[in-house]
MIDREN-478782 format. One record per residue (C-alpha): residue number from 1; residue in one letter; z, x negated, y. Coordinates in steps of 0.1 Angstrom, whole numbers, plus 5000, padded with zeros to 4 digits. Each point is the difference from the previous one (the first is absolute). Example, Ala and Ser with C-alpha at 12.3 -4.5 7.8 and 13.67 -1.06 7.14 Angstrom:
1  a  5078  4877  4955;
2  s  4993  4986  5034;
END
This chain:
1  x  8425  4802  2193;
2  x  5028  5010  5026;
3  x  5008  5037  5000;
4  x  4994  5023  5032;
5  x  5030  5007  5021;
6  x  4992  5038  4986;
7  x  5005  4990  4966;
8  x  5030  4981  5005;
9  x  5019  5028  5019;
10  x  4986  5024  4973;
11  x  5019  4975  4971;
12  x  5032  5000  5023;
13  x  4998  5033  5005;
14  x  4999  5006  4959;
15  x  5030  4978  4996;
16  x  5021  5023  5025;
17  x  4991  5031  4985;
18  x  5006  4987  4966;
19  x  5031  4992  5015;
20  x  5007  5030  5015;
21  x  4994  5020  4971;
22  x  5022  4979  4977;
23  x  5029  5006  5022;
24  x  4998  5039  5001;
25  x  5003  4997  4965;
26  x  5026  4979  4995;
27  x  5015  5024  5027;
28  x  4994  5030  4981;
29  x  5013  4987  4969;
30  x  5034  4989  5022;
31  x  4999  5036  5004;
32  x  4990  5008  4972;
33  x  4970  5022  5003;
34  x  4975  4977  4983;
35  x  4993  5023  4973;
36  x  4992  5028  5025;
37  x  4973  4978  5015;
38  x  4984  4989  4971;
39  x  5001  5037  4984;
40  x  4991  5022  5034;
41  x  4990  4971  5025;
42  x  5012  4991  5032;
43  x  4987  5030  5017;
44  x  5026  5015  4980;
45  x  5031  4993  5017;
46  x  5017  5014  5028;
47  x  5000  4992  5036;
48  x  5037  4989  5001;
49  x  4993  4975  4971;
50  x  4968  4988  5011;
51  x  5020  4994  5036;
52  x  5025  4982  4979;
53  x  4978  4975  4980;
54  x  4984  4996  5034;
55  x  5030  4994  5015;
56  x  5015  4972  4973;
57  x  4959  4983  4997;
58  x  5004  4993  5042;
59  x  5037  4985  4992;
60  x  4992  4977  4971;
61  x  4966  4986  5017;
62  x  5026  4990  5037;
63  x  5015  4984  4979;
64  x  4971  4983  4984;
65  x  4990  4988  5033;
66  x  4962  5022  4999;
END
């Protein structure tokens, strides 16, 4: 049975955010606030370093062409 054009933007969609997420984290551990997150949660962090993982997640996915 062929999926629904729903479902299969739903499992793309996934596969980004999965993505997405993976790369804050390696972010965050390049900067070495890892520990932070997992102990207080993202919420936790400031404006100026949220701006910054923000910043170096839009880099890194240029350059991976998304």
């Amino acid at each position: 049975m062929e999926r629904s054009r729903e479902e299969k933007t739903k499992s793309v969609s996934k596969k980004q955010n999965n993505l997405i997420d993976d790369l804050k984290l390696e972010i965050a551990s390049e900067l070495g606030i890892v520990e932070q997150i997992k102990d207080k949660g993202w919420q936790s962090l400031s404006p100026r370093i949220s701006g910054k993982i923000g910043g170096k997640l839009s880099q890194r996915l240029k350059k991976m062409g998304k």
